[in-house]
N, C-alpha and C positions, 0 to 999 in steps of 0.2 A: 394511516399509520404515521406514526409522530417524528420527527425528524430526529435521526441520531446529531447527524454535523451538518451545519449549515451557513454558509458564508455569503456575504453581499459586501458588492464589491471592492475585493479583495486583490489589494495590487503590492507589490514585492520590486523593489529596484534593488539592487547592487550598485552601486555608484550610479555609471551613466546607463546600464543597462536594467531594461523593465524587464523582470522573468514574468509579472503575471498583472496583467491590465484590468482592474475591474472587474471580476471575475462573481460569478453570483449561481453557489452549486447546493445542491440540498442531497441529503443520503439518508436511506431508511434503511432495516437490519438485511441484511443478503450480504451477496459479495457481490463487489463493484470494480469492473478495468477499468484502470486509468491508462489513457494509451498517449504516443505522440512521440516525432521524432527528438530524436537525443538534443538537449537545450530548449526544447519547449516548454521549460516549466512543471514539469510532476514533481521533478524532486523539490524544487522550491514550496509547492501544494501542500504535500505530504507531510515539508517540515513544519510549517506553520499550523498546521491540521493537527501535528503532534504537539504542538506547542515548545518545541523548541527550537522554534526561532520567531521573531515578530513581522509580523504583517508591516508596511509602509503607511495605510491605510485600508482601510475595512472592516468589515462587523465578523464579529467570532463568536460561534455557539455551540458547542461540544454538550451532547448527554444534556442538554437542555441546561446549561449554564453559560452564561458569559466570560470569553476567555482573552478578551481584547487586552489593549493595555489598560483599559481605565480597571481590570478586573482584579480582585485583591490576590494576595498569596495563597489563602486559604482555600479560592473558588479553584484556582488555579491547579493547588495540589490534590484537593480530590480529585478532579477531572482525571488527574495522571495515575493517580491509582487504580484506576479503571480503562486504562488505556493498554495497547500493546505496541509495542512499534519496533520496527526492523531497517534499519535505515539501510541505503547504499555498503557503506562501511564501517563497522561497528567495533573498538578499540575492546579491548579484554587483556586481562593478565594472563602471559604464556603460561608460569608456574602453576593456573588453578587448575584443577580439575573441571570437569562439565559437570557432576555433581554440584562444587563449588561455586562456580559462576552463575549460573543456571540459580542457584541459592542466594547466591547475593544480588541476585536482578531482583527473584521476590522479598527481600529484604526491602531494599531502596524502593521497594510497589507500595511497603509498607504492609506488607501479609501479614495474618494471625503468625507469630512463628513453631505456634505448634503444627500451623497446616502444610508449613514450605516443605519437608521432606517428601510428603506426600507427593506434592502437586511438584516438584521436581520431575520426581521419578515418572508424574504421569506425562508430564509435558516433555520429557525425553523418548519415554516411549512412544509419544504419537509422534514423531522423527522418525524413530526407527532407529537410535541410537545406547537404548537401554545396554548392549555390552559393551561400552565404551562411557559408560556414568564414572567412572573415578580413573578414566584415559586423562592424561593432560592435553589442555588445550593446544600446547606446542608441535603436539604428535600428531592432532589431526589434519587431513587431506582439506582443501578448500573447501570441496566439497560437503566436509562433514563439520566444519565451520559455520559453513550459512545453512547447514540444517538445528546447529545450535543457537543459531540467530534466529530461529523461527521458532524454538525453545523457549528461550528466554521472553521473546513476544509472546505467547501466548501462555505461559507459567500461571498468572494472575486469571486466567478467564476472562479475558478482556468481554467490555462490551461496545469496544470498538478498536480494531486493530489495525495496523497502515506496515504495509508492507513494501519496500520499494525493493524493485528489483528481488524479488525471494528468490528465485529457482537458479541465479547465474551458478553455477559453477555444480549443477544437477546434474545427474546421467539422466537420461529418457525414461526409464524406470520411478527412480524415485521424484521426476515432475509426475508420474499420473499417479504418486502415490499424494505428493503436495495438493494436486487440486482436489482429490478426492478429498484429503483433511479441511482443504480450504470450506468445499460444498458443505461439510458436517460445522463449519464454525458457523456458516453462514446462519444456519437454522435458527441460532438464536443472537449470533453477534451481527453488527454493522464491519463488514470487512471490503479493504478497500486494497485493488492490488495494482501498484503502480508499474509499468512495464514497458519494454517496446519488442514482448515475446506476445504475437498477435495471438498465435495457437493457444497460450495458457490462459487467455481471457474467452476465447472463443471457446471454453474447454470447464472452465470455472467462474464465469460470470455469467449474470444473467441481464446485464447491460453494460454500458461502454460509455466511455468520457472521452475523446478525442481530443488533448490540449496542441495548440499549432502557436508557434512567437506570444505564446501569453496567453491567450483569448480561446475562447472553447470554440474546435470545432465542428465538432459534432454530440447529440449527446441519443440515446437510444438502446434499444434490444440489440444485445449481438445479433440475433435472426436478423434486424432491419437491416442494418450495419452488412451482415453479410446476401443481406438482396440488394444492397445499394451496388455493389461491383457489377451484378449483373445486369443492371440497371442502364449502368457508365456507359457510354459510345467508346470508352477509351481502354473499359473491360479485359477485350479479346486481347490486348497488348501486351498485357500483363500477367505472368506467369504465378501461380501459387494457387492456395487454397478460397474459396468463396469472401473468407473473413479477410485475409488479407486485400484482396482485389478491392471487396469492400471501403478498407480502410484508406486505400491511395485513393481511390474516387472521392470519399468523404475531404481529405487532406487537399485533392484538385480544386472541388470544388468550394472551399474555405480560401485557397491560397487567390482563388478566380475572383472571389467576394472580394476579398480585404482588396484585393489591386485595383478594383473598379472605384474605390472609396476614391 
């Protein structure tokens, strides 16, 4: 199966700080966790994956194009029309509508504009926000905010979509209504869902990325991911579900690695 996104080694500083060290990841169509504690680097991934932000150094190849610096504007802007993305925090105009907004994301995708009303109204409905289409954005609950943010992401039908953080501000209901949509994009998209909600990958992925100060540390089937806990000597200690237990053993024993360097 041919590589949706694929990067070698792919390093990210912020000044004096490296988010992401050399880094060398390939993704094919499903849904993919991306897991790892808060500053390890995913959001930094995700942004440079989306292409809005640049790499330090590294190779870039989205949808089987090159999207590095050396890459023209042109490669660059289709790539993004075929993109979806959901970032951490996502600015919008209070006054639009979700109608609105939602419209002018496929607008900027560059959509047929006879198709946008359409796929509006379809990419609100799989939210579950269809009676709240011409609601202002001002009026909605956080909640129903970052289910418009998963709107507007997948408006276009992405053929690769990056979601960081989706479900924050979810009730428990509509996360197992999200991974179910996630599971059905997956069938034909590359969908990659960045998080440090263990449950919603162990729940909507069918394998796991482990990012730890930069560097991968683990990568795998959630099922392996979640036999490594039980695995652990340090297992029994630890309170939660298989996939979690799983994930602080993977994180042990990377953090065990790197210190022995």
């Amino acid at each position: 199966m041919n590589s949706t996104v694929r990067v070698e080694g792919l390093t990210v500083r912020h000044r004096r700080r490296t988010a992401l060290d050399g880094v060398d990841l390939e993704f094919t169509p499903g849904v993919h966790g991306l897991l790892g504690p808060n500053g390890a680097g995913k959001t930094s991934l995700i942004r440079v994956v989306s292409t809005a932000a640049a790499p330090t150094s590294g190779r870039i190849e989205l949808l089987g194009a090159e999207v590095g610096a050396s890459a023209d504007h042109r490669s660059r802007a289709e790539v993004r029309r075929r993109l979806g993305y959901l970032p951490q925090e996502f600015g919008f105009y209070p006054g639009f509508t979700v109608r609105e907004f939602v419209a002018y994301v496929a607008w900027l995708k560059e959509m047929d504009g006879a198709l946008i009303a359409g796929a509006v109204e379809r990419a609100v409905d799989r939210v579950g926000l269809t009676d709240r289409l011409d609601a202002r954005m001002k009026t909605l609950s956080g909640g129903m905010v970052r289910r418009v943010g998963i709107a507007q992401a997948i408006v276009n039908e992405p053929d690769l979509l990056l979601l960081d953080e989706p479900t924050a501000g979810l009730d428990p209901e509509q996360r197992v209504e999200f991974r179910a949509l996630m599971r059905e994009l997956g069938e034909q998209s590359t969908v990659i869902l960045s998080t440090h909600l263990v449950e919603d990958v162990a729940t909507a992925c069918a394998d796991v990325t482990l990012v730890e100060a930069g560097r991968i540390a683990y990568r795998g089937s959630t099922a392996a991911l979640a036999a490594l806990g039980s695995e652990d000597d340090g297992a029994d200690r630890i309170d939660g579900s298989p996939i979690e237990r799983g994930y602080a053993a993977a994180l042990r024993a990377h953090r065990a690695t790197a210190g022995a360097r």
